[in-house]
Structure formats: structure tokens, C-alpha cells
Backbone as JSON Lines, residues from 0, in Angstrom:
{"i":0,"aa":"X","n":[0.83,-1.2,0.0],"ca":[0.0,0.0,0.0],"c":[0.88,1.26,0.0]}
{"i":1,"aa":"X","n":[1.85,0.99,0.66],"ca":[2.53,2.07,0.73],"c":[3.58,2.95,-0.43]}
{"i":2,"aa":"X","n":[4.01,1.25,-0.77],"ca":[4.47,1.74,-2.38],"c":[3.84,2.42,-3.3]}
{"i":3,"aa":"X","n":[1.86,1.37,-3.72],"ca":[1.11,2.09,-4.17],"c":[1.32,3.67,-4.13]}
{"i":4,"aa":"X","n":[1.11,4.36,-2.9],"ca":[1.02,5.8,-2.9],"c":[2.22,6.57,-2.86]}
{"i":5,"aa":"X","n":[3.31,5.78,-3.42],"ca":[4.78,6.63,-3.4],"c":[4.95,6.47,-4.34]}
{"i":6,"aa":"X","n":[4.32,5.65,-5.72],"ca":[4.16,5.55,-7.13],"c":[3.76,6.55,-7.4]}
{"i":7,"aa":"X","n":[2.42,6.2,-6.81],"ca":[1.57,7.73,-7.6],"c":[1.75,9.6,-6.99]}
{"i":8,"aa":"X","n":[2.74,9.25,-5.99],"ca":[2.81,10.65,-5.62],"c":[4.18,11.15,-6.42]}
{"i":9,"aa":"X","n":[4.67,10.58,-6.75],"ca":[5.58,10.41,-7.69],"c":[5.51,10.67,-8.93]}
{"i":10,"aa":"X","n":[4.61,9.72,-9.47],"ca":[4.19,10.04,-10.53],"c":[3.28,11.34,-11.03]}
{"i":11,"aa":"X","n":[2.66,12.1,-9.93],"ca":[1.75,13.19,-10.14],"c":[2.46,14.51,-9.79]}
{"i":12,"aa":"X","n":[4.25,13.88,-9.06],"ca":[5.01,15.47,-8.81],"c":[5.7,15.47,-10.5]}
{"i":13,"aa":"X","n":[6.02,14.21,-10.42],"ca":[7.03,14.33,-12.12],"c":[6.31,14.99,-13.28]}
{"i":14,"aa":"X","n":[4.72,14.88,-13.02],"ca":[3.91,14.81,-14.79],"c":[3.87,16.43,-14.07]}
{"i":15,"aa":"X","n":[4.15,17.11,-12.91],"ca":[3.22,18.49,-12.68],"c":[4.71,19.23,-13.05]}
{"i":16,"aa":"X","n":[6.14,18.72,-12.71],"ca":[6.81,19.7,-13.2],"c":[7.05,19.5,-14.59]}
{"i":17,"aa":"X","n":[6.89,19.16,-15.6],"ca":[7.0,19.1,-17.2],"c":[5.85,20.26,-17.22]}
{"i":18,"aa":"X","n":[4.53,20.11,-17.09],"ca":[3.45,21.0,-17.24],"c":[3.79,22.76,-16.83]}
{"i":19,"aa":"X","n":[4.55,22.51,-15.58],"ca":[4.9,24.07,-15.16],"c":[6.08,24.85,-16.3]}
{"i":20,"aa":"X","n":[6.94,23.61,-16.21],"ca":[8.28,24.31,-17.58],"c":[7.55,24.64,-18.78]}
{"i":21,"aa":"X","n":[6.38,23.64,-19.02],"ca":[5.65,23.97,-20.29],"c":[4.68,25.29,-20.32]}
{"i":22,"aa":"X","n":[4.1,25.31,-19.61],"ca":[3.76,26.11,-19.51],"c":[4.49,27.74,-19.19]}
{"i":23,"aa":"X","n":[5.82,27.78,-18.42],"ca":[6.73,28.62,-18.11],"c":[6.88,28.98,-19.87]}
{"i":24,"aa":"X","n":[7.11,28.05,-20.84],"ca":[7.74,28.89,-21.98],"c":[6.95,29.29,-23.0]}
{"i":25,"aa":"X","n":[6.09,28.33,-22.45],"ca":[4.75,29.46,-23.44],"c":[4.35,30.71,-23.15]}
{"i":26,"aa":"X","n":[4.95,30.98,-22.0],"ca":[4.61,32.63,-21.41],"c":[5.84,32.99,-21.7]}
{"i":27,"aa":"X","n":[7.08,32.58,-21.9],"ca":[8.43,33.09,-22.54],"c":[8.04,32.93,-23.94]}
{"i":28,"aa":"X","n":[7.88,32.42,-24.86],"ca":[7.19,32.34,-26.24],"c":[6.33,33.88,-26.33]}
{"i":29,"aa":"X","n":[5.2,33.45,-26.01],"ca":[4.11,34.55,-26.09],"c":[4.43,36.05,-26.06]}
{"i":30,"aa":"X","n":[5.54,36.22,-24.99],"ca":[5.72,37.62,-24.65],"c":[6.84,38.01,-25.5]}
{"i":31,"aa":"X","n":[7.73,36.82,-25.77],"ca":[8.37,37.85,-26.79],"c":[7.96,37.8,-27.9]}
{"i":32,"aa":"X","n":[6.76,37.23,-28.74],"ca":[6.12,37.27,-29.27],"c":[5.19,38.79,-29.55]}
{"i":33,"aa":"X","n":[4.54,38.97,-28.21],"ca":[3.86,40.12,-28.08],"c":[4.97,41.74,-28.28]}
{"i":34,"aa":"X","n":[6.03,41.37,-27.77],"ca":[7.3,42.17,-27.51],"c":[7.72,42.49,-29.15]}
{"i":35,"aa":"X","n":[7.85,41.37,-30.18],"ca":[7.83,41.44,-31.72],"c":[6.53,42.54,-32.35]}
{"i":36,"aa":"X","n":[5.59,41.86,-31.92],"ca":[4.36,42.89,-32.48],"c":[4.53,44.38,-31.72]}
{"i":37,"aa":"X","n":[4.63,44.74,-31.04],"ca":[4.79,46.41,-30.78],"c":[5.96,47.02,-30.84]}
{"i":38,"aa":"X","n":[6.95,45.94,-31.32],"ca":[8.6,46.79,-32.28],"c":[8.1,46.84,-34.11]}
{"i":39,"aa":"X","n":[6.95,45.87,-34.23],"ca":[6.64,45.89,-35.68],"c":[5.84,47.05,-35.68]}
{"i":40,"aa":"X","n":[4.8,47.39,-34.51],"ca":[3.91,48.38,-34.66],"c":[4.93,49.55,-34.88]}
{"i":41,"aa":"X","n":[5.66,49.77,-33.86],"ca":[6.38,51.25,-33.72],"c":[7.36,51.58,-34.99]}
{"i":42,"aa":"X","n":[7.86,50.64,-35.71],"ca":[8.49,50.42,-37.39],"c":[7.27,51.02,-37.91]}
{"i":43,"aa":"X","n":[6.48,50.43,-38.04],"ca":[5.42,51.12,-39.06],"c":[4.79,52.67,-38.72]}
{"i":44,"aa":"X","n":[5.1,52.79,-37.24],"ca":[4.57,53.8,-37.15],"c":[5.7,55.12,-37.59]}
{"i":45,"aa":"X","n":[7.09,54.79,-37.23],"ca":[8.1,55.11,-38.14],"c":[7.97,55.53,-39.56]}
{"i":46,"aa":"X","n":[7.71,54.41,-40.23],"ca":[7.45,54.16,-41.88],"c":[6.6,55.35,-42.28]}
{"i":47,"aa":"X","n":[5.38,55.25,-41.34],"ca":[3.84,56.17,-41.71],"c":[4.63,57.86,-41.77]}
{"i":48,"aa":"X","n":[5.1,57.91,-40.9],"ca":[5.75,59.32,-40.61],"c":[6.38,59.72,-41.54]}
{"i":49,"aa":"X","n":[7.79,58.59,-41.72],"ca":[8.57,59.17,-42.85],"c":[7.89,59.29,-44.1]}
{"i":50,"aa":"X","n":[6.98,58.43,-44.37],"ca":[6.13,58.07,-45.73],"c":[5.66,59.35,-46.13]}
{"i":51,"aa":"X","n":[4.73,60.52,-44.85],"ca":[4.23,61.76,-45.5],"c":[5.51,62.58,-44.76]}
{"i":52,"aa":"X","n":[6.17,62.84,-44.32],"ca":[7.48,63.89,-44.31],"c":[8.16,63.85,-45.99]}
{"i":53,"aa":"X","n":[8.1,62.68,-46.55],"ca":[9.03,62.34,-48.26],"c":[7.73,62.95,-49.07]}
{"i":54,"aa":"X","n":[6.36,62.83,-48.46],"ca":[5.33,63.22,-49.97],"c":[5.66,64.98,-49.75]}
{"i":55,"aa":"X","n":[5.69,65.28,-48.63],"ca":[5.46,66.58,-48.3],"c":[7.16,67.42,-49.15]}
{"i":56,"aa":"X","n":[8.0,66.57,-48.87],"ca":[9.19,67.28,-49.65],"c":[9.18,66.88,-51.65]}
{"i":57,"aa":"X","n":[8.43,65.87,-51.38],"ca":[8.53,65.77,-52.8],"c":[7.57,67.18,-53.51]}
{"i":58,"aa":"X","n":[6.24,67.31,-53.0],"ca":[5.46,68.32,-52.92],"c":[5.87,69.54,-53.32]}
{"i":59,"aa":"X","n":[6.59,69.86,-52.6],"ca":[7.74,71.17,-52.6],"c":[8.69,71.21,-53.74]}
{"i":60,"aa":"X","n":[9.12,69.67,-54.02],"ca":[10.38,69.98,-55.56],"c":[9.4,70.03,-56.23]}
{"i":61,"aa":"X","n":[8.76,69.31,-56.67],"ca":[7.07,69.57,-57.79],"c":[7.25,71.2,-58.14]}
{"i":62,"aa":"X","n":[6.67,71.81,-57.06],"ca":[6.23,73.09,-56.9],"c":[7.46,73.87,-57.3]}
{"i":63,"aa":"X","n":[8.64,73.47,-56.8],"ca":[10.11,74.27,-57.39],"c":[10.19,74.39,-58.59]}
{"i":64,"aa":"X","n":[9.69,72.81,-59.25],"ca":[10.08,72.76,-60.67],"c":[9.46,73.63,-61.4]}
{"i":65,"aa":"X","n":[8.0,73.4,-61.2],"ca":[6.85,74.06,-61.95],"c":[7.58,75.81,-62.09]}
{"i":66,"aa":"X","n":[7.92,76.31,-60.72],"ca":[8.1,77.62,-60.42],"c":[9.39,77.85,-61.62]}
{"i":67,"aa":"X","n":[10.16,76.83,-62.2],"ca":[11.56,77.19,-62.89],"c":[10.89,77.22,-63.88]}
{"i":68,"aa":"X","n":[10.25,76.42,-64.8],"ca":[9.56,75.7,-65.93],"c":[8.93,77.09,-66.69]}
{"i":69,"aa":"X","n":[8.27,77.83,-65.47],"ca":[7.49,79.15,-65.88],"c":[8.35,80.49,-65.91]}
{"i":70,"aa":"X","n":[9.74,80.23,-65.14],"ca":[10.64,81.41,-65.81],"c":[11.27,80.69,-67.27]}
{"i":71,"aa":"X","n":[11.92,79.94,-67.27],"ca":[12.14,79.15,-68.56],"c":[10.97,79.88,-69.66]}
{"i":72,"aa":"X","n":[10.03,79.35,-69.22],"ca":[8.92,80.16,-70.75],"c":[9.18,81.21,-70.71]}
{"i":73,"aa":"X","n":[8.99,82.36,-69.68],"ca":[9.34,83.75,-69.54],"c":[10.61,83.91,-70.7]}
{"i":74,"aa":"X","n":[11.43,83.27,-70.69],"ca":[13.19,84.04,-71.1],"c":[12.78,83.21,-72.71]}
């Protein structure tokens, strides 16, 4: 009887620490997981910025050119 319950107490500490490590790295997984998605967010939010700071200067050579184009006809 006694063995009986030093089997199974045994057996129910061994199967509980695999479950805790497993579980331990799925919360190490996940978070740097989650940790990936808001360095991807803040890149894009990067990207978005630079994306209209470049339309806004391109905007401006446009407008330079046009402004040369019409002394050019002038002369």
C-alpha cells in the first residue's frame, strides 16, 4: 500500500513539473512574441511618418520645378 502511494505521488510530482516548464515557456514564447508585435507596430509607425514627411518634400520639388519651368517660358 505504501508503495502504491509513493508511485503515484511520484508520478503526479514528475507529470506536474514538465506541465509548469511547459507552460513557463509558453509565457516566454508569447511575450516575446507580443514584444515582436509592438517593435513591428512602432516600425510602421516610423514608416507612416517618414512616408508623409518624403510626400510633403517631394510636394515642394514639384512646386520648385513648376516655379523654374514658368521662368524658362518667360526668357
Amino acid at each position: 500500500l505504501f508503495l502504491m502511494t509513493g508511485i503515484l505521488v511520484l508520478s503526479s510530482v514528475s507529470y506536474s513539473a514538465p506541465q509548469k516548464s511547459l507552460a513557463e515557456s509558453l509565457n516566454a514564447i508569447e511575450a516575446k512574441f507580443n514584444d515582436l508585435l509592438e517593435k513591428e507596430a512602432q516600425k510602421k509607425r516610423e514608416f507612416e511618418a517618414q512616408k508623409v514627411q518624403l510626400e510633403a518634400e517631394v510636394e515642394d520639388l514639384k512646386s520648385k520645378e513648376q516655379g523654374k519651368e514658368k521662368v524658362f517660358e518667360k526668357l
